[in-house]
Structure formats: C-alpha cells, structure tokens
N, C-alpha and C positions, 0 to 999 in steps of 0.2 A: 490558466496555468502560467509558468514563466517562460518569459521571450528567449531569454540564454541561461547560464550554469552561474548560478552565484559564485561556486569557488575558481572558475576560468574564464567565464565570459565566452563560451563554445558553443555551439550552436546544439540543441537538442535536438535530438528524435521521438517523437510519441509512438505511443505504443500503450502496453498495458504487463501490468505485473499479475502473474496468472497460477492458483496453485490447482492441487487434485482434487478430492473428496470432502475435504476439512476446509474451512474459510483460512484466511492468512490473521495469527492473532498478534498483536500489539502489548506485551505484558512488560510491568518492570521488574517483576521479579525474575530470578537467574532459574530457578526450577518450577516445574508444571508436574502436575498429577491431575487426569483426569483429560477428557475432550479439547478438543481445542479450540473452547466457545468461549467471549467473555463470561468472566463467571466473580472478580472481583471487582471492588472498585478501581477506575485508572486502567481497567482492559477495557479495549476495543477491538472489534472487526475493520477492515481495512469497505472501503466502499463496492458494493457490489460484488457482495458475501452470499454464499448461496450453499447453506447444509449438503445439500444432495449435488452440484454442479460444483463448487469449490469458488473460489473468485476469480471473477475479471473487475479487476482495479484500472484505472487509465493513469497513467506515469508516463515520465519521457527519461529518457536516461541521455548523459554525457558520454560519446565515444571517448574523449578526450581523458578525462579523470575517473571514469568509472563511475558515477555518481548519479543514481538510481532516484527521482522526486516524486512521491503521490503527496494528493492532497488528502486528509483524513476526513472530510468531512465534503457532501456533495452538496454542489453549488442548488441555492434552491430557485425555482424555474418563478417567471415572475409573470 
C-alpha cells in the first residue's frame, strides 16, 4: 500500500472499507438497474467481495484530507 497521502504527504491509517449484504461495485456509469454485481464490461468488485458477507476491502484513509485509498486488485502471494 502507500507510505503517506499523495495529496498531503499525511500520514495514514489502515483499516478496511466494509459494506452489508451486497459487495461495494465500481461502475462508470451514473445509473444501475439490477444487483449490484459486476455485470458490464469496466465494472468490478472491490477486493474481498462476498455475496452473502458483503466486503471487507483493506484501505487506509487520510485524517487530514479525507482521502479514502484501496487497491483494486489483490496483491498475488509469491
């Protein structure tokens, strides 16, 4: 992950970005119909997506600026 806040250079906190029942979805478009699963091209799930649990993503957020960072893609173990 990163050492500090690109936009302040502040020190982060990890943690994890966490929803309910549904995964957290990634889409570019402005309206949705339907679950909130990828389902077009250019949608994703957020890492550590779970239909029935919802997700636990690891992010770290800036006190400072507000600025919330996950990675979208999990690091692959070697």
């Amino acid at each position: 992950m990163f050492d500090c806040c690109p936009r302040c250079k502040g020190a982060l906190t990890p943690g994890f970005l966490r929803s309910g029942q549904r995964s957290i979805l990634w889409t570019p478009h402005t309206e949705r119909i339907g679950p909130y699963l990828p389902q077009e091209e250019g949608e994703f799930s957020l890492p550590g997506a779970n239909l029935w649990r919802g997700a636990k993503c690891p992010a770290q957020y800036c006190e400072n600026c507000g600025l919330i960072m996950i990675e979208t893609k999990e690091e692959e173990s070697t």
